[in-house]
N, C-alpha and C positions, 0 to 999 in steps of 0.2 A: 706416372706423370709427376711431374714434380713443379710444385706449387713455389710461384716468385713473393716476395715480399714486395710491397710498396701500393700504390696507386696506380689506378686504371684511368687512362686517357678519358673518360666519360666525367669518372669523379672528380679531376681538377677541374674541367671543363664549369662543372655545375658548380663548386668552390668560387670559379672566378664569377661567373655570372652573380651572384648571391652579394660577393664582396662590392663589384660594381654597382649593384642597385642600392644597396643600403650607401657605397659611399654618393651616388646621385641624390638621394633621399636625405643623408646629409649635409649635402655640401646646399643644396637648394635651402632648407630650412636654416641654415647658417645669413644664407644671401638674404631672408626675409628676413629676420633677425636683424640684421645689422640695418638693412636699408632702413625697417619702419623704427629703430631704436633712437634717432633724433625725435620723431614727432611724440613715443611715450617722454622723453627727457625734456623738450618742452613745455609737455602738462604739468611734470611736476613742478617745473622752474616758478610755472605762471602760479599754481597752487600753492606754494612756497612763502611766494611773496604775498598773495592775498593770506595768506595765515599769520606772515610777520607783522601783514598792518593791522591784520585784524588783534593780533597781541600786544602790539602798542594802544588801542583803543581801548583794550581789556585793562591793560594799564591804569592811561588817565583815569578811566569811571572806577577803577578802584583807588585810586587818588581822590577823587570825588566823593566816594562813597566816605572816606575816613575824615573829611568835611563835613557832611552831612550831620542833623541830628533829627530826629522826631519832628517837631518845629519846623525845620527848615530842611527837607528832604534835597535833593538832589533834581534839579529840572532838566528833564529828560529832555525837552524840547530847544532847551540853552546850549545841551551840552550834545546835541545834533550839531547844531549852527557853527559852533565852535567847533570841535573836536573830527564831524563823521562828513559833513556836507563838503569837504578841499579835500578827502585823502585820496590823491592821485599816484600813480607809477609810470615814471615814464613821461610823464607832463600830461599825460591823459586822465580824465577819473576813473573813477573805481567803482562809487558809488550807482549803486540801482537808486534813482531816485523813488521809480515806479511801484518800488518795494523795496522801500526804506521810509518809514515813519515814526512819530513820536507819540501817538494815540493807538488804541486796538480795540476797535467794536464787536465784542460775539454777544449774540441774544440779548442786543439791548445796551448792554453795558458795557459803559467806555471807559478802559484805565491806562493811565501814564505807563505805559512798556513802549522801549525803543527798539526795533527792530530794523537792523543793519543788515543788508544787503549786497556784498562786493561782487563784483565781477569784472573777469579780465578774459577776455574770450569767450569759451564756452568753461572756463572755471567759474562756478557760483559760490560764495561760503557765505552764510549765514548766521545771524546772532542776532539773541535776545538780552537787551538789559530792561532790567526792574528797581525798581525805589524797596 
């Protein structure tokens, strides 16, 4: 008997099956991809921008900071009012007022630390400035 060379109608069979479910498997995980890749491109956008205001504030208070002397420290509470209490995007605020202050109470004792709070949706970024 004499033996043919190639493939058996069963083996392409199971070749194509195989090739189809992974390209299904594929093409599905492409489609979720793409659909939900606006809303990750959004969070960053929104994070972005709360980083750049927050690095303009990082800024001024190092502006401030090279004002300051021993003497005549830097008031943290001035430099809310001014600087942290308008920074808006979009004509909306930014500011958590609800946590954001210019005093910080643990065990009694209260010291001048300013603690910035932005938010722009569910983006939060936070910071702490010190004297």
């Amino acid at each position: 008997m004499k033996r043919s060379m190639g493939f058996t109608l069963i083996e392409v069979i199971v070749i194509i099956i195989i090739v189809s479910i992974s390209a299904t498997l594929f093409i599905t995980y492409m489609r979720t991809a793409y659909t939900n890749s606006p809303i990750s491109t959004g969070l960053v956008k929104k994070q972005h921008r709360l980083i750049e205001q927050m690095e303009l504030l990082t800024h001024a208070y190092r502006q401030a900071l090279d004002g300051a002397t021993e003497e005549t420290p830097v008031d943290l509470c001035a430099f809310k009012e001014s600087h942290v209490d308008n920074l808006q995007i979009d004509g909306k605020s930014i500011v958590d007022a609800a946590n954001t202050s210019c005093t910080f109470s643990l065990t009694g004792v209260t010291k001048n630390v300013l603690i910035v709070t932005l938010t722009d949706g569910q983006q939060i970024l936070q910071s702490i400035f010190t004297n």
